[in-house]
C-alpha positions in Angstrom: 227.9 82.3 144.3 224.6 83.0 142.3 224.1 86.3 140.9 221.2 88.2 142.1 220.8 89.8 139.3 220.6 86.9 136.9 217.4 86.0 135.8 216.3 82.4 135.9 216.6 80.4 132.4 212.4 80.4 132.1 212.1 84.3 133.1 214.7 84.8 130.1 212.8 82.8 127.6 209.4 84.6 128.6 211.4 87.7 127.8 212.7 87.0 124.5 209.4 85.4 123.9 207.6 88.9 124.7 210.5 90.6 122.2 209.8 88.8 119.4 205.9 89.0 119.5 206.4 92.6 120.2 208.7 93.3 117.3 206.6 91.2 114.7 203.2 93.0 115.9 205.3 96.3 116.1 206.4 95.7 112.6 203.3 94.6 111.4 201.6 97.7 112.7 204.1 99.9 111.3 204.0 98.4 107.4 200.0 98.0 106.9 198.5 100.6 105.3 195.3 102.1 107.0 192.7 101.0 104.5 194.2 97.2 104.1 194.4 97.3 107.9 190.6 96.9 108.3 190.3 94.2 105.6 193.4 92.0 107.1 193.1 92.7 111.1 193.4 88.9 111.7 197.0 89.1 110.5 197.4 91.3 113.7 196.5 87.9 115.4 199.2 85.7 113.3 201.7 88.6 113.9 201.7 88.4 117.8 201.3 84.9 118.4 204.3 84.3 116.1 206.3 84.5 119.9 204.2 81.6 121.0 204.1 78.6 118.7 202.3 76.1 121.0 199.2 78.5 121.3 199.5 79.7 117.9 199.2 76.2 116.7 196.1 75.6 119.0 194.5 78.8 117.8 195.2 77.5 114.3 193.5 74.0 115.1 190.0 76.0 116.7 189.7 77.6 113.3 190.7 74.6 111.3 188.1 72.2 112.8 185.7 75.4 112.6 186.0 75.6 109.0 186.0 71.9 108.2 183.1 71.2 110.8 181.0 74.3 109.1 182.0 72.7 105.6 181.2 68.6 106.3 177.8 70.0 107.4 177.1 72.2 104.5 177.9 69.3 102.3 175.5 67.0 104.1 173.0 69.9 103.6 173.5 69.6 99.4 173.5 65.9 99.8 170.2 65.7 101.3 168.7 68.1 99.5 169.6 66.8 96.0 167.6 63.3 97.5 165.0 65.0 98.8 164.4 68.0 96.4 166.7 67.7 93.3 165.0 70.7 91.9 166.2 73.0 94.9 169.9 71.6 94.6 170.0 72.0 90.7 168.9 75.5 91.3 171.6 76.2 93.9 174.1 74.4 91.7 177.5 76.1 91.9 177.0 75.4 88.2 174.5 78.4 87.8 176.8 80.9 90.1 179.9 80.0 87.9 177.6 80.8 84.7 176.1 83.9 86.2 180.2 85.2 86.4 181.2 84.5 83.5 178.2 85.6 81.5 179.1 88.7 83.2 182.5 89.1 82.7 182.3 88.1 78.9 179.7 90.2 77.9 180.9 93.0 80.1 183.9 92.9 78.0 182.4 92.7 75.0 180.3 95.5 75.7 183.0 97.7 77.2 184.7 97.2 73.7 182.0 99.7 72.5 180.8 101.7 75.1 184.3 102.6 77.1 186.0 105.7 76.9 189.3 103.7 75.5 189.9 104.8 71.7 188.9 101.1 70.0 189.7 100.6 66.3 185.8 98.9 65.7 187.3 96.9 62.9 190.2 95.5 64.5 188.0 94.9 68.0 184.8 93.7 66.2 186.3 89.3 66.4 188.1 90.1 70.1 183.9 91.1 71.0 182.8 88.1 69.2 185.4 86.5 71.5 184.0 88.0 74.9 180.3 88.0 73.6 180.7 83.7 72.5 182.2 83.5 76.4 179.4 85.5 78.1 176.5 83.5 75.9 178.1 80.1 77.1 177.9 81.1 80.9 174.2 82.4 80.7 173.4 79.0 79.1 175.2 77.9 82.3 173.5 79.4 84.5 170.0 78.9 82.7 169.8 75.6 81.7 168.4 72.9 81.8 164.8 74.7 82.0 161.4 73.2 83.0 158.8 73.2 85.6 159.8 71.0 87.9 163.2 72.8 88.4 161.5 76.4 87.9 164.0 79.4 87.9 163.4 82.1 90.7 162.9 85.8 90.7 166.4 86.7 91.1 167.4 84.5 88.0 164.6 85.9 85.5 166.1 89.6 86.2 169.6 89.0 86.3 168.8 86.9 82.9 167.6 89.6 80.8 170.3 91.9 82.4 172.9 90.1 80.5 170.5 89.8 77.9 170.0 93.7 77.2 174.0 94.2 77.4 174.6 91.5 75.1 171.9 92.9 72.8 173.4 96.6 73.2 177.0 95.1 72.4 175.8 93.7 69.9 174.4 96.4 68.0 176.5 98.8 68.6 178.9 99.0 65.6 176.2 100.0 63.7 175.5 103.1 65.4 179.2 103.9 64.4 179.5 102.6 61.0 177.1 101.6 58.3 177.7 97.7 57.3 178.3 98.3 53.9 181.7 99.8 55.3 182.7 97.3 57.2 185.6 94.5 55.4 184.3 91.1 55.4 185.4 89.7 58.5 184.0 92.3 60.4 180.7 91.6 58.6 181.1 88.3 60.0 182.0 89.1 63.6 178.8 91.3 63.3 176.3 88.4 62.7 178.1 86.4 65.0 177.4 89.0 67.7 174.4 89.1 66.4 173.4 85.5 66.7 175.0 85.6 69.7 172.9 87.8 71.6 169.8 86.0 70.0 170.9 83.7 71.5 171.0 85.0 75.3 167.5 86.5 74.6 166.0 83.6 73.4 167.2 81.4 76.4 165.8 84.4 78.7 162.6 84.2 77.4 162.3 80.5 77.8 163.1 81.1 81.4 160.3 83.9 81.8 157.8 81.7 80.0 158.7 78.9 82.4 158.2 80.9 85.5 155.2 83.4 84.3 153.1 79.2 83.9 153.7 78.9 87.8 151.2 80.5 89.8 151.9 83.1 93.4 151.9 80.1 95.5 154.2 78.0 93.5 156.3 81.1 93.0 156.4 81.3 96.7 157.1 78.0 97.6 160.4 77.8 95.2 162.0 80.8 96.5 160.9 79.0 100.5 162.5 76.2 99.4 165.6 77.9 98.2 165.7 80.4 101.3 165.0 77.3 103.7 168.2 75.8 102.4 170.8 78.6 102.6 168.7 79.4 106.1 170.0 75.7 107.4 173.5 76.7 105.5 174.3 79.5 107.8 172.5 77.7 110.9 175.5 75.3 110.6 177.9 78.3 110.9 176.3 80.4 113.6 175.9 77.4 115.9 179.5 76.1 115.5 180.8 79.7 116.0 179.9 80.2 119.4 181.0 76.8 120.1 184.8 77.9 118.9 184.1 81.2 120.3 183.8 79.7 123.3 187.0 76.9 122.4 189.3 80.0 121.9 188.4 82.1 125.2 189.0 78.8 127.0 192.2 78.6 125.4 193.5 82.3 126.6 192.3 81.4 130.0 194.4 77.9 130.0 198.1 80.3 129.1 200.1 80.8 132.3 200.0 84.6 133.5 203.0 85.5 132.1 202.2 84.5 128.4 198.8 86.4 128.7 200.6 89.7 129.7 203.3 88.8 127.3 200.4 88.5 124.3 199.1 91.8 125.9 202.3 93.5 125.7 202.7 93.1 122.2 199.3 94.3 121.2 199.7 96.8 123.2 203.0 98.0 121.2 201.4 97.5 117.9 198.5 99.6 119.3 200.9 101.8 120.0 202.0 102.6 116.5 198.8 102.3 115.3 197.4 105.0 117.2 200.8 106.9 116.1 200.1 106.4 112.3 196.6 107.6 112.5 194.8 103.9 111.9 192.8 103.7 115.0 191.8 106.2 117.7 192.9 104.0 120.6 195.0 101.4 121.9 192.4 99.6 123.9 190.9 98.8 120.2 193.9 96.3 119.5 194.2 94.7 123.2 190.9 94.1 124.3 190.1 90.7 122.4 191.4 87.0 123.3 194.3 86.2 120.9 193.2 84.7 118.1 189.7 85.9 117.6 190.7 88.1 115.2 191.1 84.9 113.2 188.4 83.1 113.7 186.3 86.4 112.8 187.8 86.2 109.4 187.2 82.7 108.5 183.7 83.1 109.9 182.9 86.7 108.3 184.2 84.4 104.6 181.5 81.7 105.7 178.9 83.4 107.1 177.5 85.7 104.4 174.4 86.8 105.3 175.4 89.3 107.9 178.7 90.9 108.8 180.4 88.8 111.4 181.3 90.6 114.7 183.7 88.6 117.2 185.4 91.8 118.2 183.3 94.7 118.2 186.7 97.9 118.3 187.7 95.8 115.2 184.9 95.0 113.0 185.1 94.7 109.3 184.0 96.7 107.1 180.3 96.8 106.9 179.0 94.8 103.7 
């Protein structure tokens, strides 16, 4: 004789289902700290769908192809803009960004040698700045280089040129506003001229870029920094388009789960909104069970691809504001 209070074998794997989502999100909800919470809400996503693998994996292919679609087209962008306008493409050259860092990084840390509060012995730090300050001047040349008029630098890269110019200069310099140079040992008279040189060297490469773009005139000013714009505008068109595409993917996914997996999703957001609320990391628990599963994750990928604007795919759980 059946028991009536038995369950049938599909009701009992929906429930164990809907007890491990819960106690993943649950758990989740309960370790995050408040401030990493904003900054990592599409682990929220990952969490609950843990207790369903089949629609986890579908999520996961929506914002695989999203990414890989968004990337393909970029690429064809650069492509056809290095035919068509090799100037524009050698001025949005990765090459230049990567140069830009680390000229910043190595002359920030030659010049924080000097001008930190830490208690530096000048002697003994005098070749580690030489160090930093032969780093920084290789990425400005980096990111300056080659220079001539038909690849004419723009606005943005005469100021932040003569930025890293004036801090290696002021590095530089500096151990002479501490110490004559007849005190300094030998080696440290050598590190000094380096430094020297060195920071000659960023300013010289800075004023051949100012001389190259003060020779353009307004309009031809203009039309470079169109031409750049016009590229990056096509960049994130790419990425705006697709995303309401997969938008639209993922909320035709939710609506393709049987009943009982949507509540069970529901259920577990509901917990971990739950605890949330409990801990003090959001006001309500409608904030974390009101979105589709699994557009918490496309909003992340999106918000690292679209970076013009802050990306908002769920409004009660927006990023942080850039």
């Amino acid at each position: 004789m059946r028991n009536p209070l038995r369950l049938p074998a599909a009701r009992w794997q929906t429930v164990a289902v809907e007890n491990m989502s819960t106690r993943f999100a649950q758990h989740w909800a309960q370790e995050i700290s408040p401030t990493a919470f904003w900054r990592r809400t599409a682990e929220l996503d990952r969490q609950v769908l843990r207790g369903l693998p089949h629609y986890a994996a579908a999520v996961d292919a929506v914002v695989g192809d999203y990414h890989v679609e968004v990337r393909d087209a970029r690429t064809e962008i650069d492509a056809r803009t290095r035919r068509v306008d090799p100037a524009v493409a050698d001025l949005r050259s990765p090459r230049r960004t990567v140069g830009t860092v680390l000229g910043a990084l190595g002359i920030g840390g030659a010049f924080a040698f000097f001008f930190s509060r830490a208690d530096f012995d000048l002697v003994a730090v005098l070749p580690w700045s030489s160090a930093f300050l032969a780093a920084g001047t290789v990425g400005v040349l980096m990111a300056l280089l080659p220079v001539r008029r038909s690849a004419p630098a723009t606005r943005g890269l005469v100021q932040r040129s003569w930025l890293l110019a004036g801090f290696a200069t002021a590095a530089a310099v500096a151990p002479l506003f501490f110490i004559t140079f007849s005190e300094l040992p030998g080696a440290a008279r050598t590190s000094l001229g380096v430094n020297l040189v060195l920071a000659g060297v960023c300013c010289a490469a800075s004023a051949l870029v100012t001389v190259t773009w003060l020779r353009l005139g307004t309009e031809e000013h203009s039309a470079v920094e169109r031409q750049v714009d016009d590229v990056s505008a096509q960049r994130e068109a790419v990425a705006e388009s697709a995303l309401t595409r997969y938008r639209t993917s993922l909320e035709e996914l939710h609506r393709d789960l049987a009943a009982e997996e949507r509540e069970m999703l529901h259920g577990a957001y509901t917990a971990a909104g739950e605890t949330l609320v409990t801990r003090g990391v959001v006001d309500t628990v409608d904030q974390v069970c009101s979105h589709v599963p699994g557009m918490l994750m496309l909003q992340a990928i999106a918000a690292a691809t679209i970076r013009n604007r802050t990306v908002v795919l769920v409004p009660h759980l927006a990023p942080p504001q850039r």
